[in-house]
BAGU-789479 format. One record per residue (C-alpha): residue number from 0; residue in one letter; x negated, y negated, z negated. Coordinates in steps of 0.02 Angstrom, whole numbers, padded with zeros to 5 digits. Layout:
N
> num  residuo  east  north  up
> NUM  A  X  Y  Z
...
end
This chain:
105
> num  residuo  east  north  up
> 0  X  00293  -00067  01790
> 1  X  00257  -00170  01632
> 2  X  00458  -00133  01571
> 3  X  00407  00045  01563
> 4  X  00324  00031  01387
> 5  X  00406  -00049  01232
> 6  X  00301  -00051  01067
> 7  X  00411  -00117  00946
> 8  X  00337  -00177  00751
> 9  X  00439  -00225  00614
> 10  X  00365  -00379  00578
> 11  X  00499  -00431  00425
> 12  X  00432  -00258  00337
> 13  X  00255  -00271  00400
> 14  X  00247  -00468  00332
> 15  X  00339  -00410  00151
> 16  X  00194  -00243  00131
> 17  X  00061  -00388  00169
> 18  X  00151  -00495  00026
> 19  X  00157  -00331  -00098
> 20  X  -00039  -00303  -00058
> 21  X  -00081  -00499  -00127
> 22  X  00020  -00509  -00243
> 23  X  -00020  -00346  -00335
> 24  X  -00113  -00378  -00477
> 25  X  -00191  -00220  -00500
> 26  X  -00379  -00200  -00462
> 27  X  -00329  -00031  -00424
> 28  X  -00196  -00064  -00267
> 29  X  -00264  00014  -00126
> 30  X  -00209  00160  -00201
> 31  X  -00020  00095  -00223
> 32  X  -00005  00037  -00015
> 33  X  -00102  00204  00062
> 34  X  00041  00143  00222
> 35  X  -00036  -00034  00244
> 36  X  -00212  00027  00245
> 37  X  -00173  00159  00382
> 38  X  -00280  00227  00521
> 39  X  -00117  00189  00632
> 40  X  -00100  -00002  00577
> 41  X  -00290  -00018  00608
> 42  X  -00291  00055  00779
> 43  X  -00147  -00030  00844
> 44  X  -00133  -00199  00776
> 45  X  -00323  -00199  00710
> 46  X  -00252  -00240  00512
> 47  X  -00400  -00180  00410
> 48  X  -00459  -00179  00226
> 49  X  -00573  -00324  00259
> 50  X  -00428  -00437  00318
> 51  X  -00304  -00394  00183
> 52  X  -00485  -00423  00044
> 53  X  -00492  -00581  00145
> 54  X  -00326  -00638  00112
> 55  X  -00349  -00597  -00070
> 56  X  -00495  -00716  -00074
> 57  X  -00435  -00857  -00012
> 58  X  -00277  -00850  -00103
> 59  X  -00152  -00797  00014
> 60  X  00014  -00756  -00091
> 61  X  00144  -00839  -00025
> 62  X  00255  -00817  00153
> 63  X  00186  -00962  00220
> 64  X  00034  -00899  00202
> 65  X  00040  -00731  00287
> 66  X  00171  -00777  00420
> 67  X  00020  -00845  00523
> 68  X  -00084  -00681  00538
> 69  X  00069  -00553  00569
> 70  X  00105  -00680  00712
> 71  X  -00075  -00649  00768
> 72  X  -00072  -00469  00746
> 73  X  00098  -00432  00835
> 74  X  00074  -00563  00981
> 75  X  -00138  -00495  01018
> 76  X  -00143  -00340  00919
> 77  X  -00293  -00257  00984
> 78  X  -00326  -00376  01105
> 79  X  -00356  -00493  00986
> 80  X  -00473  -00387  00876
> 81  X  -00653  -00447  00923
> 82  X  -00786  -00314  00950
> 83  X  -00617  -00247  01079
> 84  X  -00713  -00225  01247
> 85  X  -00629  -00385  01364
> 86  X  -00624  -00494  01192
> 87  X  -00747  -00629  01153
> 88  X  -00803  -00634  00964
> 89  X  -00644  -00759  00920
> 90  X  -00525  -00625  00948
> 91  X  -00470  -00722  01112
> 92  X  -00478  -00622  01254
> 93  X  -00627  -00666  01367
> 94  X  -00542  -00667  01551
> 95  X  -00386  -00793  01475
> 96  X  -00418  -00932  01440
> 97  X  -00366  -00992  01244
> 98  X  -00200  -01035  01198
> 99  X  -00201  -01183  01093
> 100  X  -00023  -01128  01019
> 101  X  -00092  -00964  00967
> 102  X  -00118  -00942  00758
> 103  X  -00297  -00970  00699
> 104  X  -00333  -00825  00558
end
């Protein structure tokens, strides 16, 4: 039953509008990447404004940089969001048990 439903990201496009987001120098951008800061990117891979404010305070503006978290957010998506019902507070779902190979963000 699990072949039944594909959800597909592009992770090359969603890993390049992370990269414009940093790297935009205008105090203003949220305005200028309205399709990053979607409702849909939220509820689905659990990408919010605090993350991408995050990145921007630690420094994050190269590839190697982001590469890390749009792993995260493609492999757990929601599942990995904590607050999800079924997730402890690290994002890693509470009835697995963690996978050491699995991205820290």
């Amino acid at each position: 039953m699990s072949g039944l439903v594909r959800i597909q990201v592009d992770t090359p496009g969603l890993l390049d509008a992370i990269l414009a987001y940093v790297n935009d120098p205008r105090a203003d951008r949220n305005a200028f990447h309205t399709d990053l800061l979607s409702d849909d990117l939220e509820h689905q891979l659990g990408l919010t404004q605090d993350i991408l404010e995050a990145l921007l305070l630690d420094g994050a503006s190269t590839r190697e940089d982001v590469e890390p978290l749009v792993g995260y957010l493609v492999t757990y998506g929601m599942a990995g969001v904590a607050g999800t019902p079924g997730t402890a507070i690290d994002g890693v779902p509470s009835t697995s048990s963690p996978d050491v190979s699995a991205p820290r963000v």
